[in-house]
N, C-alpha and C positions, 0 to 999 in steps of 0.2 A: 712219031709222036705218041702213037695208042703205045707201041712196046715200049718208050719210055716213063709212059702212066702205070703200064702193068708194073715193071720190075720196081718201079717208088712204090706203090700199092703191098707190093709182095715183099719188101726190103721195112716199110712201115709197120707190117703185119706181124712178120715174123721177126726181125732184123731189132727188135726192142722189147725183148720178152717181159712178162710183167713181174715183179717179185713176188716171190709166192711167199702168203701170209697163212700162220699160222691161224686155224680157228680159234672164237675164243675159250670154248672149252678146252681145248690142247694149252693155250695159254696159262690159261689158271690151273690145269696141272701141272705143267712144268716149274708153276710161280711156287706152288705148294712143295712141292720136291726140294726149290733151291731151298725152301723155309725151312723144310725137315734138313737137309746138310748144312746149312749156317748154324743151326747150335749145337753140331759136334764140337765135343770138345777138342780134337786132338786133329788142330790145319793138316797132319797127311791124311788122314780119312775124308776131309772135306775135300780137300785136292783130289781123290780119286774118287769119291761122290759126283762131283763138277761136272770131273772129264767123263765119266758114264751119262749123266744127263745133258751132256755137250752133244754126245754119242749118238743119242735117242734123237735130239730137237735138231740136231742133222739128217736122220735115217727121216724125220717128218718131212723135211724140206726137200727130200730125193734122192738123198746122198748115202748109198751106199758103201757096203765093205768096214773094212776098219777103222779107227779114228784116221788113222795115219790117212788110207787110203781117202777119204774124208778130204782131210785137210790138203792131200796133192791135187784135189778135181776143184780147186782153188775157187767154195763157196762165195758167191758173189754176195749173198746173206753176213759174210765174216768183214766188218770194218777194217780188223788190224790183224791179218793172218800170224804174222809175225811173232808179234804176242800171244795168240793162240798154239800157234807152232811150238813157243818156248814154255809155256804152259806144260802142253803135252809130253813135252820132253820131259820136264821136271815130276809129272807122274809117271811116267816110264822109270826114270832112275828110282823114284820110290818104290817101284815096286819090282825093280830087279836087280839093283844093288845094293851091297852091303854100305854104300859112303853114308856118311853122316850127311844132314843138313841144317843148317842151325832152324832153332824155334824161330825168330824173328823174324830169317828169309819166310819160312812156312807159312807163319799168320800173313806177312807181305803179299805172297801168292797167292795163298786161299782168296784175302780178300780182291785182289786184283783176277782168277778167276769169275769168282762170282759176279764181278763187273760184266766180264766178256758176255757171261752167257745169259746176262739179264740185255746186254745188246741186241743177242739174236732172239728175243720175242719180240 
């Protein structure tokens, strides 16, 4: 019975880690950052603004390495990985290929970034 009280004790303890919150100074700077990339005018520079301060308010949360790397240590902090995932891919392609993207998807994305990453405050 006591070794059954220890390992619920120990499984309680450790077993439901807490979510780690961001201060709220780190908050309201990240709040100001997303504020300075919303009125770029041009959704792919918002888009890769985003994902750099996605980047940062991960590296706060523990999360090392690169976005990629990031997003594979499958942030418990990230509601809709998926989304995020597709995000990042769409700033990757802006910034290493020649394809076109239409204006329309862009403002779509940017604004649907900025949703994501006002989740993770």
């Amino acid at each position: 019975m006591v070794i059954i009280s220890l390992l619920i004790g120990v499984f309680l303890t450790f077993g439901f880690p807490a979510k780690k919150k961001l201060k709220e100074d780190k908050k309201s700077y990240y709040m100001r950052e997303i504020q300075k990339a919303s009125v770029l005018t041009s959704p792919t520079e918002r888009i890769m603004r985003y994902d750099m301060i996605m980047h940062h308010i991960l590296k706060e949360y523990g999360y090392s390495g690169t976005v990629g790397d990031q997003l594979k240590a499958q942030p418990g902090v990230i509601k809709d990985i998926d989304a995020i995932w597709s995000l990042h891919k769409l700033r990757n392609k802006l910034a290493h290929s020649m394809e076109t993207v239409s204006e329309w998807l862009l403002e779509s994305k940017a604004h649907e970034f900025e949703k994501e990453i006002l989740r993770l405050l």
